[in-house]
C-alpha positions in Angstrom: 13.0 23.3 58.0 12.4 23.5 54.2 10.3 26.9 54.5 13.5 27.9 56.2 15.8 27.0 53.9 13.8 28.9 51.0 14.1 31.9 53.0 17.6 31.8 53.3 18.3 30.6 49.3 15.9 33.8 48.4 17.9 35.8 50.8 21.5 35.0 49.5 20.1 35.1 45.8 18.4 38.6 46.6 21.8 39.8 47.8 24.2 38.4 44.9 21.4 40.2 42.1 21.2 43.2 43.8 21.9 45.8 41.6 22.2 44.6 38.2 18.7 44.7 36.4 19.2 42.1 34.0 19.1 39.8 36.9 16.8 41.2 38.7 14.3 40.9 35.6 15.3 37.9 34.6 15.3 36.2 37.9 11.8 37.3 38.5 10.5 35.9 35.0 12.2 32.9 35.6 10.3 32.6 39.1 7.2 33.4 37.2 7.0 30.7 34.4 8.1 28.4 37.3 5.1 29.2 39.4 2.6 28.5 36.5 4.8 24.9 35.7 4.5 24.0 39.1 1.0 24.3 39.5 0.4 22.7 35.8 2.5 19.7 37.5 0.3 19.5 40.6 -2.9 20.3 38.6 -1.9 17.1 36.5 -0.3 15.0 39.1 -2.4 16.0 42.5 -5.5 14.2 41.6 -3.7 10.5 41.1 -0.4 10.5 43.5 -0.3 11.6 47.1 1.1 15.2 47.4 1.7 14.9 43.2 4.6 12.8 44.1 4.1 11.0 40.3 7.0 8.5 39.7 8.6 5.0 41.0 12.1 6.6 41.7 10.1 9.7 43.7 7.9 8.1 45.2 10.6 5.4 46.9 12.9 8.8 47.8 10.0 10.0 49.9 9.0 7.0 51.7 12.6 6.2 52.3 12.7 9.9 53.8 9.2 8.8 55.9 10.4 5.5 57.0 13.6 7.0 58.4 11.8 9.7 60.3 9.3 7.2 61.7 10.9 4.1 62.6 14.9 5.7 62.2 15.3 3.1 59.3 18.4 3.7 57.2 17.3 3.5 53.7 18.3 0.2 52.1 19.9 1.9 49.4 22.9 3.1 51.7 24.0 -0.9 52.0 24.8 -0.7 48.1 28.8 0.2 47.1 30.0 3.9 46.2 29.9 2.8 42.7 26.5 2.3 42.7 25.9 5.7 44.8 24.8 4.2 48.3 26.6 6.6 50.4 24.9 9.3 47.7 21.5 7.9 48.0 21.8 8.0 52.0 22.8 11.5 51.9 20.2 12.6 49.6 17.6 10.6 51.7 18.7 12.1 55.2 18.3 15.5 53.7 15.0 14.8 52.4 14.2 13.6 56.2 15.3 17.0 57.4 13.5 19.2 54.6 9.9 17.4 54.5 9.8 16.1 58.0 11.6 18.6 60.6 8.6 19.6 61.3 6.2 17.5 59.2 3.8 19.8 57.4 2.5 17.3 54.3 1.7 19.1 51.4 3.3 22.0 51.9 6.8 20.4 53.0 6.5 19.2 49.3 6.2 22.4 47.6 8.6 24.2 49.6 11.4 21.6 48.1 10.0 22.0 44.9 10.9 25.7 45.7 14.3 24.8 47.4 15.3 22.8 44.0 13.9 25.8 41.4 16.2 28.0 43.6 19.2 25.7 43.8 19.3 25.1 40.2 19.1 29.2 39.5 22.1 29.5 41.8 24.2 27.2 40.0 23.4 29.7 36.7 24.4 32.2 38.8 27.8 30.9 39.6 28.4 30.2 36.1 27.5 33.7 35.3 30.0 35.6 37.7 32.6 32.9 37.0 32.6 33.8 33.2 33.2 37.2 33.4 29.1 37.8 33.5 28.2 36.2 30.3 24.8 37.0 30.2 24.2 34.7 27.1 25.2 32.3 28.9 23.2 32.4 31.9 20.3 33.6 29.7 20.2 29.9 27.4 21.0 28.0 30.7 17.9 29.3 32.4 16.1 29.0 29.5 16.3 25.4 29.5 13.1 24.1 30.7 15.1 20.8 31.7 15.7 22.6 34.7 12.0 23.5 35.7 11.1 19.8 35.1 13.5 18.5 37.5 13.0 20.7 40.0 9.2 19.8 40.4 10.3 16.3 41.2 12.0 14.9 44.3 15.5 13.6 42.8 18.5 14.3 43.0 19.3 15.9 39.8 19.2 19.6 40.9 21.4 19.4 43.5 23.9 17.4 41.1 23.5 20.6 38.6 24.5 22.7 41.2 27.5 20.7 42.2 28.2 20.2 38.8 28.1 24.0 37.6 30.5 24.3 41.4 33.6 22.3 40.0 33.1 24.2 36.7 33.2 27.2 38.3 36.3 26.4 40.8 38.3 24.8 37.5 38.0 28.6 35.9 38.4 30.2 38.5 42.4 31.2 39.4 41.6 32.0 43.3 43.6 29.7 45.4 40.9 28.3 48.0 39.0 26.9 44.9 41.3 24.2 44.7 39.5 22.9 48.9 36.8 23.9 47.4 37.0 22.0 44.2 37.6 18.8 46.3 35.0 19.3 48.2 32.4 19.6 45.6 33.8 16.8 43.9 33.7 14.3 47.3 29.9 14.9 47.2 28.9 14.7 43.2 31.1 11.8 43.2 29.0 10.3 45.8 25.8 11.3 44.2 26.6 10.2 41.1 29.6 8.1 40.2 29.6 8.4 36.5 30.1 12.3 37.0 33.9 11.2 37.7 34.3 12.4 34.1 33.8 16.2 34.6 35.8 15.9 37.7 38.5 14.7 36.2 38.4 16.5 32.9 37.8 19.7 34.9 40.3 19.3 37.9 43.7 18.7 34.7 42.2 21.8 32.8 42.4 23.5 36.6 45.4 22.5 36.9 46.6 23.7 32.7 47.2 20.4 32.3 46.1 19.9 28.6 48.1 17.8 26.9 47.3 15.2 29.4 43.2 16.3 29.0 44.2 15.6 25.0 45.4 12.0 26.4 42.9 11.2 28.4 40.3 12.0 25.7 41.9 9.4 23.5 42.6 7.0 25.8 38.9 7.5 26.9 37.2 6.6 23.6 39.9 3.4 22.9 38.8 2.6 25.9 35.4 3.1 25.4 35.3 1.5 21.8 37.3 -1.7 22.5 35.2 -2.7 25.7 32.3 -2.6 22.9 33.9 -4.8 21.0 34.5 -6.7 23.6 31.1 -6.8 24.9 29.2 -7.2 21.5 31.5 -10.4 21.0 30.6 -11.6 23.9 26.7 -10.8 23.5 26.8 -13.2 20.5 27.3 -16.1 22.2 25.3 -15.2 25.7 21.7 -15.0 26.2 22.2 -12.2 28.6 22.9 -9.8 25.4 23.1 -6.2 26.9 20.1 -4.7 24.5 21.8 -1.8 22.7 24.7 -4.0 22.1 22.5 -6.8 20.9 20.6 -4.1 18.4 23.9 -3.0 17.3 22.5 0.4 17.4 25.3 1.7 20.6 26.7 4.5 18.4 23.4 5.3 16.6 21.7 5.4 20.4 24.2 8.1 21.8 23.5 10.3 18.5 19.4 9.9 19.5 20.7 11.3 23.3 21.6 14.6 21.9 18.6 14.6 19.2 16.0 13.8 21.5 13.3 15.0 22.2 13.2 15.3 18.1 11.6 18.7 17.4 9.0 17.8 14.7 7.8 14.7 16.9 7.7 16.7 19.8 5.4 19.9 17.9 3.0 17.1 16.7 2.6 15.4 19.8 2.3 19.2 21.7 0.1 20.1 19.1 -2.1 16.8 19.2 -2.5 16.2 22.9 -1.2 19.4 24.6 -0.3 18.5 28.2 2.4 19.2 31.0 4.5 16.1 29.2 4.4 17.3 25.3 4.7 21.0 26.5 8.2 19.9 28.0 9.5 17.9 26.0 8.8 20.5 23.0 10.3 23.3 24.8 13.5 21.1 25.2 13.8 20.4 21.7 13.1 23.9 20.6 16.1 24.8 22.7 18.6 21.4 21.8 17.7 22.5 17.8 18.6 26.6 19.0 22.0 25.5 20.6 22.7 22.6 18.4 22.7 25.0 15.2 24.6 27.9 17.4 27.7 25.0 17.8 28.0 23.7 14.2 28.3 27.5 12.9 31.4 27.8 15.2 32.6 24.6 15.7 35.9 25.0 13.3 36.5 28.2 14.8 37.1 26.8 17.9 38.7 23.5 17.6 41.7 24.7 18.8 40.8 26.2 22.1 41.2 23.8 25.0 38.2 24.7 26.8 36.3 24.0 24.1 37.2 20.9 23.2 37.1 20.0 27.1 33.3 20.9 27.2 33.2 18.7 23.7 33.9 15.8 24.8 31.8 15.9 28.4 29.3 16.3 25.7 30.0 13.2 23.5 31.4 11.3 26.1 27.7 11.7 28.4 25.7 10.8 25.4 27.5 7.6 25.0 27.1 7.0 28.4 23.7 7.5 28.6 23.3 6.0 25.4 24.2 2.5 26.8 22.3 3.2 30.2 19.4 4.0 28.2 19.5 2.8 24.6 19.1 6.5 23.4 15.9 7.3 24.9 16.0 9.8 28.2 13.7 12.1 30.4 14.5 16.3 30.4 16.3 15.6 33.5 19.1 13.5 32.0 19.4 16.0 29.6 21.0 18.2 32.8 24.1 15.8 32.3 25.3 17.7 29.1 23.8 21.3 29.8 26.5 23.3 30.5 28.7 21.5 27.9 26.3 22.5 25.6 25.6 26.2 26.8 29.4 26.7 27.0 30.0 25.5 23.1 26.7 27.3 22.1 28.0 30.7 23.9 31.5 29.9 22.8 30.6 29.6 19.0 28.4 32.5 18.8 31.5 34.7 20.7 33.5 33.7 17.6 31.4 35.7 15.3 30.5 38.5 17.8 29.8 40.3 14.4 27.1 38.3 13.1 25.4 37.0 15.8 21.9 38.6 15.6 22.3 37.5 12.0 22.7 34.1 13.6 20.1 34.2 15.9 17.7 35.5 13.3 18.8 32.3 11.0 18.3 29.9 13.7 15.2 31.0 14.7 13.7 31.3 11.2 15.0 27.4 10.5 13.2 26.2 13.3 9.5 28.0 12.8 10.2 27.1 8.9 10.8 23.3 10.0 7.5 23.7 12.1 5.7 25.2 9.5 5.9 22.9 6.8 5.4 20.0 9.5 2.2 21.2 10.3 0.7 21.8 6.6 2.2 18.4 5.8 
C-alpha cells in the first residue's frame, strides 16, 4: 500500500510541476538533500532501534499500528476525549495500519512512509505556492526549512498536520466557492489531529469570510484571555504544590520568546562544530533559517502593520509560541517548529515584498550578519 501511495503522490506532483522549471529544479534538489538526510537518519538510528524507528512517541505509533493489524486492537489512545486528540490519534494509527502493514514488508514499509511524509509536506508548499499567485520566495524559504525533512523521517503526525494546515490557508485565500466544503473539511480533520490548531481555523475561516474587525476582536480578547488565566494560575501555583513549572519559574513570557529564538544560532554552530552529527546539523540549519526570516520581518514589520493578513499571520505566530511556551517551558524539537512556519514564511515574504526595491540589498545584509555572528563566535 505505501509503495503505492508514493507512486501516486510522485504522479500528481509530476503533473502539477510540469512545465515550469523552477519547480522542476527545485523539486528535484529538494528530493536530493532529502535522500542523503534520510540515510544520515538511518545510518545514525538503524544500528540501536528496530527499522530506525528512534523515539518513545514513534515507537508507540508503530506498535499501536502492529497491534491493530495483529490482534485488531484499537489503539488505547482512541478512548481519550477530542480534546486530547483520541479520535486524531485513532485515525493517524489506522492509516499507519494501512501504509506499513497492507501488505507487511518491514523495512521497507518504513522507508516508503518516510517517502510518503517528504512528499506530503512538498505538496502542502505547493499549494501555498499556486494559492499566492506563485510566490516563488515563498515556496523557496518554506522548502528550505529543514524542519520539514526532520519530521518527515519520523513516524508522527506532524506532516500530515502541515499539509492540512497549509490546506485551510490556502481555501481562506482562495475566492472559489467550493473552498468554503473544502475549508470544513480540512478543518474537521486538523481539528481532530490536533486540537490546539483551532486557532488557525478560526483566525483563517473570519479572514475567509473578510471578517476583520471581528479577527481584530478576537486577537484582543485572545491575549486577555490568555494573560488573566496566568494570573490566575500563577496565584494559584503559590499556594499548591502542584505548581505548573513555567508558572512556578515565572519565566511563561520569557519561555514563549525562547520558542521563536530556539535553536539559538551561536549555540547551535558550536555544538555543530564540536560534535557534528544528524542532531547539531539540524538544529543549526533551523536556526540559520529562524535568524534569515526573523531579520527579513523586523525590516518590514511597520510597513505592514496595517494589512490584515499580516497581522492575522502575526499573531498565529505569537499566539503558538505562547502556547507552546507553556506546553514546553520554551524548549521544542524542529518539528514543533512546523506550528509557526507558514506564519513566519508569510511575514518574511510579506516584509521583503514591501521593499521589492532593495531586497537583494536585504538579502546580502542578512546573510552577511549571520556569517559575521558566526565568525567572531568561532575566533572567540
Amino acid at each position: 500500500m505505501a509503495i503505492l501511495v508514493v507512486f501516486f503522490l510522485l504522479v500528481y506532483i509530476f503533473f502539477r510541476i510540469k512545465g515550469n522549471k523552477y519547480l522542476i529544479a527545485t523539486f528535484f534538489a529538494t528530493l536530493v538533500f532529502y535522500s542523503f538526510y534520510v540515510l544520515l537518519y538511518q545510518k545514525t538510528y538503524l544500528a540501536s532501534w528496530t527499522y530506525g524507528i528512534a523515539g518513545s512517541d514513534m515507537l508507540a505509533y508503530y506498535k499501536s499500528a502492529q497491534q491493530w493489524y495483529l490482534y485488531g486492537k484499537v489503539p488505547a489512545q482512541a478512548s481519550t476525549s477530542v480534546l486530547f486528540n483520541g479520535a486524531g490519534y485513532a485515525l493517524y494509527i489506522f492509516i499507519l495500519k494501512f501504509l506499513l502493514f497492507y501488505p507487511n514488508l518491514g523495512y521497507t514499509n518504513v522507508i516508503s512512509l518516510n517517502i510518503i511524509n517528504f512528499l506530503v509536506v512538498y505538496l502542502a508548499a505547493l499549494k501555498l505556492y499556486y494559492v499566492t499567485d506563485k510566490n516563488s520566495y515563498l515556496y523557496t524559504l518554506i522548502i528550505c526549512n529543514v524542519a520539514l525533512y526532520f519530521s518527515s523521517v519520523r513516524i508522527l503526525r506532524d506532516p500530515l498536520i502541515f499539509y492540512l494546515i497549509s490546506s485551510i490557508y490556502s481555501c481562506a485565500i482562495s475566492d472559489k466557492k467550493l473552498t468554503n466544503l473544502t475549508f470544513l473539511m480540512y478543518s474537521v480533520f486538523l481539528f481532530l489531529l490536533r486540537s490546539y490548531t483551532i486557532l488557525f481555523i478560526a483566525c483563517l475561516f473570519l479572514y475567509k469570510k473578510r471578517m476583520f474587525n471581528t479577527l481584530k476582536v478576537f486577537y484582543v480578547l485572545f491575549f486577555v484571555s490568555f494573560s488573566s488565566n496566568v494570573v490566575r494560575l500563577f496565584l494559584s501555583s503559590l499556594v499548591s504544590e502542584n505548581a505548573f513549572p513555567v508558572l512556578y519559574s515565572g519565566n511563561l513570557w520569557l519561555s514563549a520568546v525562547k520558542f521563536l529564538l530556539s535553536p539559538d544560532i551561536i549555540d547551535s554552530f558550536t555544538k555543530v562544530t564540536l560534535t557534528p552529527n544528524i542532531s547539531t546539523l539540524t538544529y543549526f540549519l533551523l536556526s540559520l533559517w529562524l535568524t534569515y526570516a526573523y531579520l527579513t520581518i523586523a525590516v518590514g514589520a511597520l510597513s505592514n502593520m496595517m494589512d490584515n493578513f499580516y497581522l492575522l499571520n502575526l499573531f498565529l505566530l505569537s499566539s503558538n509560541s505562547l502556547i507552546y511556551g507553556i506546553l514546553y517551558s520554551g524548549t521544542n524539537e524542529p518539528r514543533h517548529k512546523l506550528m509557526i512556519l507558514i506564519p513566519t514564511a508569510i511575514l518574511a515574504s510579506m516584509s521583503r515584498t514591501t521593499i521589492v526595491k532593495k531586497v537583494k540589498v536585504l538579502d546580502l545584509v542578512s546573510i552577511i550578519t549571520i556569517l559575521t555572528v558566526l565568525f567572531f563566535r568561532s575566533v572567540l
